[in-house]
TIDOLO-504688 format. One record per residue (C-alpha): residue number from 1; y, x, z. Coordinates in pm, 1 decimal, always signed. Layout:
<atoms>
[NUM [Y X Z]] ...
</atoms>
This chain:
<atoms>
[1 [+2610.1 +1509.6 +108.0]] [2 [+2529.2 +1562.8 -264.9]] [3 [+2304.4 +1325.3 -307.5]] [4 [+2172.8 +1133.2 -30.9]] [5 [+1889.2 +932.7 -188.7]] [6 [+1767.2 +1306.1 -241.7]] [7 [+1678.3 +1307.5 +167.4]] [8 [+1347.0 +1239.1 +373.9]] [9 [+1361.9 +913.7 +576.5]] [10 [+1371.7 +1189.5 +852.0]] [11 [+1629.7 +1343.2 +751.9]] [12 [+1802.2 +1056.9 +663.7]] [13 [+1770.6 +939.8 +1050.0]] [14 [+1884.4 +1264.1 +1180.1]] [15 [+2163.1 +1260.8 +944.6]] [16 [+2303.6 +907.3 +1036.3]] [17 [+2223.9 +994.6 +1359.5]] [18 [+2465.5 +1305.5 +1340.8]] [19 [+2688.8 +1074.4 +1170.3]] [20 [+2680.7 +1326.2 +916.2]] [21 [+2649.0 +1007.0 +636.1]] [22 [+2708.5 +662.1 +727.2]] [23 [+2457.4 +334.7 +657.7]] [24 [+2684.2 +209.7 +389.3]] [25 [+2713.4 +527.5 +212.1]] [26 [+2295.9 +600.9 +245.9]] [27 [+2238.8 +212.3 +80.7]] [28 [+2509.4 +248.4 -193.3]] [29 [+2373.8 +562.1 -318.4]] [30 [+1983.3 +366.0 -339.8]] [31 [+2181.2 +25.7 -483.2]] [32 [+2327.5 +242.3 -726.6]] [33 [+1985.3 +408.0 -821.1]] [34 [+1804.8 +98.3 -829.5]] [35 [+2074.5 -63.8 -1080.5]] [36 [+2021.4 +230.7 -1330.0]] [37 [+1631.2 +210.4 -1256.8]] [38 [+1634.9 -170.1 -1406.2]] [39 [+1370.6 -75.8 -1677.5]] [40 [+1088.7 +79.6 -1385.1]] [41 [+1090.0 -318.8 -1302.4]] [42 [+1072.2 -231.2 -931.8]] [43 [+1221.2 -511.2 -761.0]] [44 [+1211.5 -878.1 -748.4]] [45 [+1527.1 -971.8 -600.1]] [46 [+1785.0 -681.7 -464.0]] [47 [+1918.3 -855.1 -193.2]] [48 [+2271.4 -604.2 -227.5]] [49 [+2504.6 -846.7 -34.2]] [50 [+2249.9 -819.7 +253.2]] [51 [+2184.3 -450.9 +315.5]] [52 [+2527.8 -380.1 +346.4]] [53 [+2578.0 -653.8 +591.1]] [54 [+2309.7 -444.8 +769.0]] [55 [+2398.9 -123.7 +689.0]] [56 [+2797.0 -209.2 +856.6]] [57 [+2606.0 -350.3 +1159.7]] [58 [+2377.3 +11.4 +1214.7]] [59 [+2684.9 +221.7 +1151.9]] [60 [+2866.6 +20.1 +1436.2]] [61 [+2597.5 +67.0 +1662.6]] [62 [+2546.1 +437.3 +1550.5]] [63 [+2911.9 +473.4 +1597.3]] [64 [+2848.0 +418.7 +1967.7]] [65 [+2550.6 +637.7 +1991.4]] [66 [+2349.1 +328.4 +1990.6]] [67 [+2047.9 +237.6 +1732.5]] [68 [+1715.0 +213.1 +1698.8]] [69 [+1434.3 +480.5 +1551.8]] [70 [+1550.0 +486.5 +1178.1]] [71 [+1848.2 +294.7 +1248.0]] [72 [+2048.6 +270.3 +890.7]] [73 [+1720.1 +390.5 +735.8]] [74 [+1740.8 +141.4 +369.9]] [75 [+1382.2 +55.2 +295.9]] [76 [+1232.6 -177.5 +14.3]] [77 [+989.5 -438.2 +139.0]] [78 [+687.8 -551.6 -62.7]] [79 [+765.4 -913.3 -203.2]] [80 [+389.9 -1025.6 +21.8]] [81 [+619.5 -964.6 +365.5]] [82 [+797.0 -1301.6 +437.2]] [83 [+1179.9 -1251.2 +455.0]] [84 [+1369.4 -1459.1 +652.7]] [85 [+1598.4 -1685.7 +377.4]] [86 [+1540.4 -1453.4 +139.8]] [87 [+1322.8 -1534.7 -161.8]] [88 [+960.4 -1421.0 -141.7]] [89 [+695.3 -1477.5 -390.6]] [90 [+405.9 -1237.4 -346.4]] [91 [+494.1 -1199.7 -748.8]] [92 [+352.3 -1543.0 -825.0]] [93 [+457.0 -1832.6 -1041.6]] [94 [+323.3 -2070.2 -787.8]] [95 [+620.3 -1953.6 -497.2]] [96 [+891.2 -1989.4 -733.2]] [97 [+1210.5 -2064.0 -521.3]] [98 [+1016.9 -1979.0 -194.8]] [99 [+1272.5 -1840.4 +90.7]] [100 [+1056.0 -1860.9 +422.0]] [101 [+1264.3 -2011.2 +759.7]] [102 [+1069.3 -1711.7 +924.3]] [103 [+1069.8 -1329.2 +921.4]] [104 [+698.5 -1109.0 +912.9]] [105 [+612.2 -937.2 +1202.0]] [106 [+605.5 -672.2 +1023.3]] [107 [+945.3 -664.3 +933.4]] [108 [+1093.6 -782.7 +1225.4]] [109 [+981.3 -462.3 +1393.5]] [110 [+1172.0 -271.1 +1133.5]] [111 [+1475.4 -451.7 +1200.7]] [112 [+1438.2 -430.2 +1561.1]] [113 [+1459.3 -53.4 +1487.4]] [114 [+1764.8 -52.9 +1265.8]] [115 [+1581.4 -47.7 +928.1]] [116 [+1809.2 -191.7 +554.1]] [117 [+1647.0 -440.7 +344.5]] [118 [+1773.7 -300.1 +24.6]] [119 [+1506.0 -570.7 -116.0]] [120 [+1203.9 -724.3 -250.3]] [121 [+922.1 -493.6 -430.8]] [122 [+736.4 -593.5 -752.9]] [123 [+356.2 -598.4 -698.3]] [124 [+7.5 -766.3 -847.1]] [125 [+22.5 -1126.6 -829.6]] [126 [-126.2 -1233.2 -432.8]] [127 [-173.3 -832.6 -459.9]] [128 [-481.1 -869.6 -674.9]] [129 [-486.2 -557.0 -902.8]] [130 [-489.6 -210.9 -952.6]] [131 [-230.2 -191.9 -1185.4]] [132 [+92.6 -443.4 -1144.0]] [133 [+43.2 -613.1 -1441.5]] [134 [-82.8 -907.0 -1317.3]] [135 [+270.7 -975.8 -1122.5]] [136 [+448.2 -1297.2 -1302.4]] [137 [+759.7 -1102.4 -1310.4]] [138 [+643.8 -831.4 -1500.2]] [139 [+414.9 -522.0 -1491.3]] [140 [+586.9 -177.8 -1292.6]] [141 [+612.5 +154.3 -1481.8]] [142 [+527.1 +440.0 -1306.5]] [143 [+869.9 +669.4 -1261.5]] [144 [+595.6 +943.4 -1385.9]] [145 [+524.9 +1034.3 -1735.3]] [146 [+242.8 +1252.5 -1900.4]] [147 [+390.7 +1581.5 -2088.6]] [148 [+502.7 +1555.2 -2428.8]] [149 [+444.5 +1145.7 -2379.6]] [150 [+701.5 +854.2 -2352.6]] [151 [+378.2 +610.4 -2312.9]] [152 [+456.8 +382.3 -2019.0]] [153 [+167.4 +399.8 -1685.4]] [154 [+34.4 +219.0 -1428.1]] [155 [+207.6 +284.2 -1052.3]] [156 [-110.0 +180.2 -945.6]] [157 [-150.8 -186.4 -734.1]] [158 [-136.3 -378.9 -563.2]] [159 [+180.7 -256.8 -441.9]] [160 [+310.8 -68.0 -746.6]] [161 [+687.8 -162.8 -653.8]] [162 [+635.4 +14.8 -358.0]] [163 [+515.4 +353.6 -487.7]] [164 [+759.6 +368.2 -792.3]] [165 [+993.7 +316.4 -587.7]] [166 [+953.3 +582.8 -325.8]] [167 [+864.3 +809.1 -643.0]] [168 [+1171.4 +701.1 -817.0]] [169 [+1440.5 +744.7 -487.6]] [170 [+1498.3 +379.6 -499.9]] [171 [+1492.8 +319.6 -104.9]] [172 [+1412.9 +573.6 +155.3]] [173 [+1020.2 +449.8 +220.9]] [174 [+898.3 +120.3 +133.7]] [175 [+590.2 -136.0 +346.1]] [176 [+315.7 -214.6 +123.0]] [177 [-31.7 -360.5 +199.1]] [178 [-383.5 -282.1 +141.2]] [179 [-698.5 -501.9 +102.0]] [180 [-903.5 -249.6 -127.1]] [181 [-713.7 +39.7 -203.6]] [182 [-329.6 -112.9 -291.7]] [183 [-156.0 +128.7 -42.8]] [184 [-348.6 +483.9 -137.7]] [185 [-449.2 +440.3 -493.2]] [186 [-94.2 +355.2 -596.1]] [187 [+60.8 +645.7 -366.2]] [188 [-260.0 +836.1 -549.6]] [189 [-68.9 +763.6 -878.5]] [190 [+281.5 +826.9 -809.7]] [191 [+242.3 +1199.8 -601.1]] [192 [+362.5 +963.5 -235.7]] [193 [+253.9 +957.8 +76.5]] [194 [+37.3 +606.0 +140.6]] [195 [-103.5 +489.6 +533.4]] [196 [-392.6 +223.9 +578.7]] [197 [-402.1 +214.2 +942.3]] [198 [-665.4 +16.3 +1130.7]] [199 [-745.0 -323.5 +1097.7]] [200 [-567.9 -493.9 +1376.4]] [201 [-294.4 -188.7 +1393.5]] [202 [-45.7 -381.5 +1193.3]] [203 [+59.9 -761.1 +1238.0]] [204 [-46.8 -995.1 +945.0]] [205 [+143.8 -1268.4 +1083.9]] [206 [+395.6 -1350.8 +772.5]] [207 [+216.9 -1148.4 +482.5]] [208 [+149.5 -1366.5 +270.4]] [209 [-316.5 -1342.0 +285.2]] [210 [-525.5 -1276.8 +12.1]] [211 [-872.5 -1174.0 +208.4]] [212 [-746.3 -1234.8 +573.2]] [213 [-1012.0 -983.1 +693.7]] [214 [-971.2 -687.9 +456.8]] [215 [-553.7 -688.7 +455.5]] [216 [-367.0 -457.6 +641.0]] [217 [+54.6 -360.4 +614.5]] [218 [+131.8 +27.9 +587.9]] [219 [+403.3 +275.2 +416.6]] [220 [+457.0 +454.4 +158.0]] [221 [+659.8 +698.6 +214.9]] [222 [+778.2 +1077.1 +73.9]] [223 [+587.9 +1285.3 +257.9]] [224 [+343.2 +1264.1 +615.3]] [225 [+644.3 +1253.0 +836.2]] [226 [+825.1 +1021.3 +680.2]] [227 [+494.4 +767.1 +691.5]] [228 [+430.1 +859.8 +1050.0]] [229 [+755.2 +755.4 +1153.4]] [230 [+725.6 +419.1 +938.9]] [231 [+390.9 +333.3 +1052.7]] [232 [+512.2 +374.6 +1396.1]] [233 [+802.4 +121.7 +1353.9]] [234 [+568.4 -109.5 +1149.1]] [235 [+296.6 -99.4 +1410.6]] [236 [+236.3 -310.2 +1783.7]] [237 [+64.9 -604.8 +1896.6]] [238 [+124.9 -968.3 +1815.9]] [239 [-46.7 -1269.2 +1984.3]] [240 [+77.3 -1476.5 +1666.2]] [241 [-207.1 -1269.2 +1509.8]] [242 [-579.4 -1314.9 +1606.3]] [243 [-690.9 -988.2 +1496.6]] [244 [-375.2 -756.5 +1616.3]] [245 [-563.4 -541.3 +1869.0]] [246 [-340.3 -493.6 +2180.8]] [247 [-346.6 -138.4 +2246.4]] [248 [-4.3 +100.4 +2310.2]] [249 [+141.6 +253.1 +1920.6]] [250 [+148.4 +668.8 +1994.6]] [251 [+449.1 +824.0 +1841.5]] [252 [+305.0 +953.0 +1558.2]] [253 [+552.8 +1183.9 +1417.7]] [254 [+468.5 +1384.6 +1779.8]] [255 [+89.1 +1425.0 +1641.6]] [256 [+239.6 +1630.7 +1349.2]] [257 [+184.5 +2049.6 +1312.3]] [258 [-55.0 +2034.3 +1597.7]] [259 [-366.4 +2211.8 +1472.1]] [260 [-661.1 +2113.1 +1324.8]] [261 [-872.6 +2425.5 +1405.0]] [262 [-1219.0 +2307.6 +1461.8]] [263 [-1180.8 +1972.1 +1293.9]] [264 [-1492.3 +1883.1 +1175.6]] [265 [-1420.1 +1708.4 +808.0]] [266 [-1681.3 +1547.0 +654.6]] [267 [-1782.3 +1519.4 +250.9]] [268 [-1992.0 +1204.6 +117.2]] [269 [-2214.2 +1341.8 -141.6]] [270 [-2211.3 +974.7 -320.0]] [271 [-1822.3 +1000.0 -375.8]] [272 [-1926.6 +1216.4 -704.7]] [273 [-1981.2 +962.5 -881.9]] [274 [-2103.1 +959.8 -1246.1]] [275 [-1783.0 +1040.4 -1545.6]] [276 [-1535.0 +1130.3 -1255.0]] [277 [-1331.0 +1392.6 -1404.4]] [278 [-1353.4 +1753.7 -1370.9]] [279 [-1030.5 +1810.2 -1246.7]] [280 [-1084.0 +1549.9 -974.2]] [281 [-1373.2 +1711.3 -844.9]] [282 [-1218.5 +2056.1 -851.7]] [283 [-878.1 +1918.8 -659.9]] [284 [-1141.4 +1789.9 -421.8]] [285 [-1312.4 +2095.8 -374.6]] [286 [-973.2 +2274.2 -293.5]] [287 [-888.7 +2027.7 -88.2]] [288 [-1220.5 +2145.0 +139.6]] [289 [-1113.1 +2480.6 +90.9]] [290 [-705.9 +2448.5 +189.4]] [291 [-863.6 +2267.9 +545.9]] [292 [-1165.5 +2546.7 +591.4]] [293 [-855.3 +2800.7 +578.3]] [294 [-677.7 +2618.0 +835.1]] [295 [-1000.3 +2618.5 +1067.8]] [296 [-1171.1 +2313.4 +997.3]] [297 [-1544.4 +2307.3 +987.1]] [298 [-1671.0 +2157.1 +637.0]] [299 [-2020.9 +1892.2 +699.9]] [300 [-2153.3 +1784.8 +418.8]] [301 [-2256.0 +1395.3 +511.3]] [302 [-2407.4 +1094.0 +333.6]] [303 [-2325.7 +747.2 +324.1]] [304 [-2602.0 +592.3 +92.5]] [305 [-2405.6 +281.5 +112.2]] [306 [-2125.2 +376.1 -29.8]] [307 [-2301.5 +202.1 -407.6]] [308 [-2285.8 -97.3 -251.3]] [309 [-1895.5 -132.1 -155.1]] [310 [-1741.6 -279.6 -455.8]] [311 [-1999.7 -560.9 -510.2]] [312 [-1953.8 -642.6 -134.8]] [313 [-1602.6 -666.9 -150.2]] [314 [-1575.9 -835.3 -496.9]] [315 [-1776.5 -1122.9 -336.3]] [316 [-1597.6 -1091.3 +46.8]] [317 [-1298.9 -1020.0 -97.5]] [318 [-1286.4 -1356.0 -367.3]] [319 [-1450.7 -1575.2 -111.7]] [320 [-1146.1 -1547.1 +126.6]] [321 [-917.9 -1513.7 -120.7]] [322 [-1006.7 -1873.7 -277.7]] [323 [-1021.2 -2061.9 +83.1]] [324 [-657.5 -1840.9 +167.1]] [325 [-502.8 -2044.2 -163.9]] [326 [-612.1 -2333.5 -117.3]] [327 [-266.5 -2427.2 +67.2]] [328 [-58.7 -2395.5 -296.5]] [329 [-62.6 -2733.8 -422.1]] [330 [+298.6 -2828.4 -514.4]] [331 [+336.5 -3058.7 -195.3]] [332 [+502.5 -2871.9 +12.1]] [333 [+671.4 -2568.3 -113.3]] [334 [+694.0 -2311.5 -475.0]] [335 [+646.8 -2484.5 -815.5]] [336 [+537.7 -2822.1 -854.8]] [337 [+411.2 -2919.6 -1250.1]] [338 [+622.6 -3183.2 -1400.4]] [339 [+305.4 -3312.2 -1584.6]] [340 [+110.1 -3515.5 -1374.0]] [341 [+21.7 -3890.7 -1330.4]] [342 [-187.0 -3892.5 -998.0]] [343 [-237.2 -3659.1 -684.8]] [344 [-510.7 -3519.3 -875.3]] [345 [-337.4 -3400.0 -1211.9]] [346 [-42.0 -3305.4 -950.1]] [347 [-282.3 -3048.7 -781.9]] [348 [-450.6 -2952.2 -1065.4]] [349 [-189.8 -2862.6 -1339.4]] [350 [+56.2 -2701.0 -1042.4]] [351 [-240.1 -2446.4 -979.1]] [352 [-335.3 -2421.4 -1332.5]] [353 [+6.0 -2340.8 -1447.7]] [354 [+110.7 -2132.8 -1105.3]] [355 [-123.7 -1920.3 -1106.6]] [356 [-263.6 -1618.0 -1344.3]] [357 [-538.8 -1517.8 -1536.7]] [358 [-670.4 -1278.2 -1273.2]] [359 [-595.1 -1454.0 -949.2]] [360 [-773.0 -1754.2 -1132.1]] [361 [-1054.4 -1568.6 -1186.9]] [362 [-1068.0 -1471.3 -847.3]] [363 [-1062.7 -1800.7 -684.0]] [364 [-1295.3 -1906.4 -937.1]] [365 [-1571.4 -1628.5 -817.2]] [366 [-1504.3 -1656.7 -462.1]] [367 [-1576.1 -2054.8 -479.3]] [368 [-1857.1 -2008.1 -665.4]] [369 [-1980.5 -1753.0 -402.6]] [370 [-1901.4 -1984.4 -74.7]] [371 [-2055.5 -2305.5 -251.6]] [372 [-2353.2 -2445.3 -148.7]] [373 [-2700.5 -2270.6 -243.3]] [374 [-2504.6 -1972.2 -333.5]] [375 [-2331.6 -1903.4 +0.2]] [376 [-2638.3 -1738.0 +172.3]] [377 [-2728.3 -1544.1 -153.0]] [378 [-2450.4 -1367.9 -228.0]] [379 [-2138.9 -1423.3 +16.7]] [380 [-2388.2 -1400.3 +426.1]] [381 [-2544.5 -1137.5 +227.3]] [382 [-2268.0 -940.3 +182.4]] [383 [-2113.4 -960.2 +554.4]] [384 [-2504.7 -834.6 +617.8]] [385 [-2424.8 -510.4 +412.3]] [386 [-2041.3 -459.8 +518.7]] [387 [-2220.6 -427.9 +841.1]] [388 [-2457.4 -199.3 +741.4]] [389 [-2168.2 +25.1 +573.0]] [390 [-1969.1 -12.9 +956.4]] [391 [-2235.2 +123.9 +1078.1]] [392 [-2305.9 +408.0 +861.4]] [393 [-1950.6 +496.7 +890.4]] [394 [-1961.2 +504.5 +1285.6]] [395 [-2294.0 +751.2 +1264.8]] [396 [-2118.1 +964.1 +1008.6]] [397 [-1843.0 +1001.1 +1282.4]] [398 [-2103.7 +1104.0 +1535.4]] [399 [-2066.5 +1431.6 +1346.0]] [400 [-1733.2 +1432.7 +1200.0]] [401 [-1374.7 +1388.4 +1292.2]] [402 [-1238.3 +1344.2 +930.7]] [403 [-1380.1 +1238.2 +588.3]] [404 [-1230.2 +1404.5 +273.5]] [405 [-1268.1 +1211.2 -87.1]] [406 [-1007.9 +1177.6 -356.8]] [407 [-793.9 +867.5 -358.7]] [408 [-839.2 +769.3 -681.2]] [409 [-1105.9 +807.9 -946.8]] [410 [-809.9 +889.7 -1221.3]] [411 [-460.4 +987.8 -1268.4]] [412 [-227.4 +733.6 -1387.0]] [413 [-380.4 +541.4 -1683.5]] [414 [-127.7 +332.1 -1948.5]] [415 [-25.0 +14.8 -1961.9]] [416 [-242.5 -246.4 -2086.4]] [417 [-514.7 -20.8 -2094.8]] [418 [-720.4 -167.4 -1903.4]] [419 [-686.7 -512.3 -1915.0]] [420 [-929.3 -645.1 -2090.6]] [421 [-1196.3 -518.4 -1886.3]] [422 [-1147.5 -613.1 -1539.3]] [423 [-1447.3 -467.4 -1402.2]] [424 [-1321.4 -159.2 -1520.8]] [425 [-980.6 -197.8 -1348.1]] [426 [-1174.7 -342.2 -1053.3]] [427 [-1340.9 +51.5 -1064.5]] [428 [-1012.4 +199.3 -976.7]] [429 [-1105.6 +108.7 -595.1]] [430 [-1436.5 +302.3 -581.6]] [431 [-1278.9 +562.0 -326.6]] [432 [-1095.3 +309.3 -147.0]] [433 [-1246.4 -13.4 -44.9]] [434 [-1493.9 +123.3 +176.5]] [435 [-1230.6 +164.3 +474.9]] [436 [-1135.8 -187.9 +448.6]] [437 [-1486.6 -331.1 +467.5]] [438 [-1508.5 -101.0 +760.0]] [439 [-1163.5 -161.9 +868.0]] [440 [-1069.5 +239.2 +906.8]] [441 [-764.0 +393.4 +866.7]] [442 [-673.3 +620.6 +573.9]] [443 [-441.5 +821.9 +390.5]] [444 [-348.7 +958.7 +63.5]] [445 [-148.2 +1241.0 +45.8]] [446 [-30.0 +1404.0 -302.0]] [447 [-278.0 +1753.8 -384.1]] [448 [-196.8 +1809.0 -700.0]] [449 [-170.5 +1759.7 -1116.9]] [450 [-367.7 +1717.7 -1367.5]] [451 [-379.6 +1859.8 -1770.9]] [452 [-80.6 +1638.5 -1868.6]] [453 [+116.7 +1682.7 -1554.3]] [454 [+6.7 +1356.5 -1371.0]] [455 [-33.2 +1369.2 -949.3]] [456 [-363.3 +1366.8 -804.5]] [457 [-433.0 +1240.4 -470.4]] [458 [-655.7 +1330.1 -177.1]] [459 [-783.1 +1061.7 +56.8]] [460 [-865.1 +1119.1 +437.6]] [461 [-1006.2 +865.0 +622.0]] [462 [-1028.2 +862.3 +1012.5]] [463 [-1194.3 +696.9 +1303.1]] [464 [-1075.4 +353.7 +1431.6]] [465 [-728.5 +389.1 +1619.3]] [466 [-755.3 +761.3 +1529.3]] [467 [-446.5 +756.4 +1360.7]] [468 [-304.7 +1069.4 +1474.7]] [469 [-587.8 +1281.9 +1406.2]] [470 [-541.8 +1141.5 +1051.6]] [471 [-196.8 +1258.8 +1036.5]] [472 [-249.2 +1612.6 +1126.2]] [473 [-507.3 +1653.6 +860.3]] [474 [-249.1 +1514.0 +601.4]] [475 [-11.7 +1742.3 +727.2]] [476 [-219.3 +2020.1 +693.1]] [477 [-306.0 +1918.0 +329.5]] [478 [+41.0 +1854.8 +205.2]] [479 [+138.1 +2180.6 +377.8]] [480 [-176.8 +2379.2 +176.2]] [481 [-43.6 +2195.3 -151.3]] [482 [+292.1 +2232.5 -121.3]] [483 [+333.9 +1958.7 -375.8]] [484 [+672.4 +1940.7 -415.0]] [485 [+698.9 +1820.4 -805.9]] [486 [+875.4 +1532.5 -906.8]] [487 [+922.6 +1312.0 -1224.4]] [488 [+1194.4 +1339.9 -1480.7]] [489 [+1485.4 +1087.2 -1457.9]] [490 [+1450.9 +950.1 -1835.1]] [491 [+1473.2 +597.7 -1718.9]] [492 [+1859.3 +679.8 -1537.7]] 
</atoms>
């Protein structure tokens, strides 16, 4: 093999499973790029030592034509997925030194089917952001760069270790996690593939919460195969988690190539919204014409509601967020302040100093939205109106089996940017948070680039639990686009 970080995860799998490349060679070859990728600030912790303890254990069961789905398959894992002995931080000051006695369920499906830690991904602090520079260890830079440009961008957040690292060949696919838009606006940014499924599809039991009824695990991943086959791994019920909906995972990857020939796809007028760029809204509308050539029938729908999504989830979202981190106090486990003379001064100086500027501000808003003669005015209020925008959603697929948008209201945008104006940052989710309030699945699957070379992405979003449908509508995209550009190597 000439290079084998250059494979699919597929072909990967089919290649260890041919025993055509072995485990250990597969996570040398990504060790070895993520060593001369140090300055993309991917990782947290490579856990080296580990993966090739793993890697020797798949090629011995390979060797007896033995192994799971993507046994040998070395993937990174989001540093929000607890690790069992293995550091995990969710890129906070305030879980400095954690290493949980307990493994996600998440993960623990992946091993089960002969995945590779290669390590822990870089991401927004508690995965609030749109950018990864709110992560204590250091904003991400996205693999991509702009032509004739050496300015460093955003790989998009929360999970912007994840997507630069798929972008960058750093592991074969990566898990990530989405509570507004931190799986498909980052794959948006970096020209991957990024999965949402359904609430309830994916465990939460062992991700570290931010809004416990908004989060959901997914991939990112090169392409729709590879995802398919990751989401299916990732995926299954758990009774450890109230809201995992106990219903049988289809093999996704099977749902691939079939046709989509009288698919209806739907088009929200109220996704144009005002200063979106041009070449957004064109990639859009060839996005409507690549599935009308493949036989779908275009609906033009509305969803009035849609203006009200990102002040509903910048109250819902908050609120949970600030009961969710309440736990980090410095009693139990992650940085305690050395400056304290009571069990008030302890508590308050070990958040003060273990938290950021932005996950302080959000704790700050959603207290101020669940305390008393506010709570019915802004935080009952907006559970009223997520409802209203489930329901919308459900009448909109009364006529439609898909809805097309873009992913992401930009292409990559620099770092530090942005910054100083979170509610402009907070704007980066406008196409995205409405399947989380309405707990759909989605995908964003790379279209295109714009003026200065930068990927664009297109967004599909699907009934609940209509995963596969999703899939073959992604597939037919990525096939229409054939987006196969990738970004220059100037950081190897």
């Amino acid at each position: 093999m000439s290079d084998i970080t250059n494979l699919t995860l597929a072909d990967l799998r089919d290649a260890l499973k041919a025993r055509k490349v072995s485990s250990l060679e597969a996570t040398d070859a990504y060790l070895s790029n993520i060593e001369k990728a140090k300055s993309l600030n991917a990782f947290i912790s490579v856990t080296a030592d580990k993966a090739r303890e793993m890697a020797k254990a798949s090629d011995a069961k390979l060797a007896k034509g033995e192994g799971g789905a993507i046994e040998g398959v070395p993937l990174g894992i989001k540093d929000l997925f607890c690790t069992q002995e293995v550091l995990t931080t969710a890129a906070s000051h305030i879980l400095d030194g954690f290493k949980p006695t307990y493994e996600s369920t998440v993960t623990s499906n992946l091993w089960r089917d002969g995945a590779v830690m290669l390590g822990k991904l870089n991401m927004d602090e508690f995965a609030m952001g749109s950018s990864n520079e709110t992560s204590y260890y250091g904003p991400v830079v996205n693999p991509w760069r702009a032509k004739g440009e050496n300015r460093q961008l955003t790989p998009g957040g929360s999970s912007g270790g994840s997507s630069a690292s798929v972008a960058a060949h750093l592991c074969a696919a990566a898990t990530a996690t989405d509570t507004g838009g931190s799986i498909r606006q980052p794959a948006s940014l970096t020209a991957t593939v990024g999965v949402k499924p359904t609430y309830g599809r994916c465990s939460r039991w062992g991700i570290v919460a931010f809004a416990s009824s908004l989060d959901q695990a997914g991939p990112i991943a090169r392409d729709v195969r590879d995802s398919a086959i990751m989401l299916r791994s990732m995926a299954g019920y758990d009774p450890k988690d109230s809201t995992s909906v106990n219903r049988p995972v289809p093999d996704y990857e099977a749902a691939l190539g079939g046709s989509v020939k009288g698919l209806k796809i739907g088009v929200p007028k109220e996704y144009r919204i005002d200063g979106m760029p041009a070449e957004i809204e064109k990639l859009w509308a060839q996005g409507v014409s690549w599935l009308k050539d493949a036989g779908c029938e275009i609906v033009d729908i509305s969803l009035p509601l849609t203006k009200y999504a990102l002040p509903v989830y910048y109250i819902v979202a908050p609120a949970e967020a600030s009961s969710n981190l309440a736990r980090y106090d410095g009693i139990r486990y992650g940085y305690r302040t050395k400056n304290y003379k009571d069990i008030v001064s302890l508590y308050e100086n070990t958040r003060g100093e273990g938290f950021g500027a932005e996950v302080k501000r959000r704790i700050l808003i959603g207290t101020y939205v669940l305390s008393a003669g506010y709570y019915d005015a802004y935080y009952i209020r907006a559970q009223k109106v997520r409802k209203k925008i489930f329901d919308e959603f459900l009448d909109a697929f009364k006529q439609v089996d898909l809805i097309l948008t873009p992913s992401s209201p930009s292409a990559a945008f620099g770092l530090g940017e942005m910054t100083d104006d979170p509610v402009q940052m907070y704007l980066n989710d406008v196409f995205t948070v409405t399947a989380n309030l309405a707990g759909l699945p989605g995908v964003s699957v790379p279209a295109g680039v714009d003026a200065k070379g930068l990927p664009l992405g297109l967004q599909l979003l699907a009934r609940p639990f209509e995963e596969e449908t999703m899939f073959k509508g992604a597939m037919a995209i990525e096939k229409a686009a054939g987006f196969n550009a990738r970004p220059d190597e100037w950081w190897a």
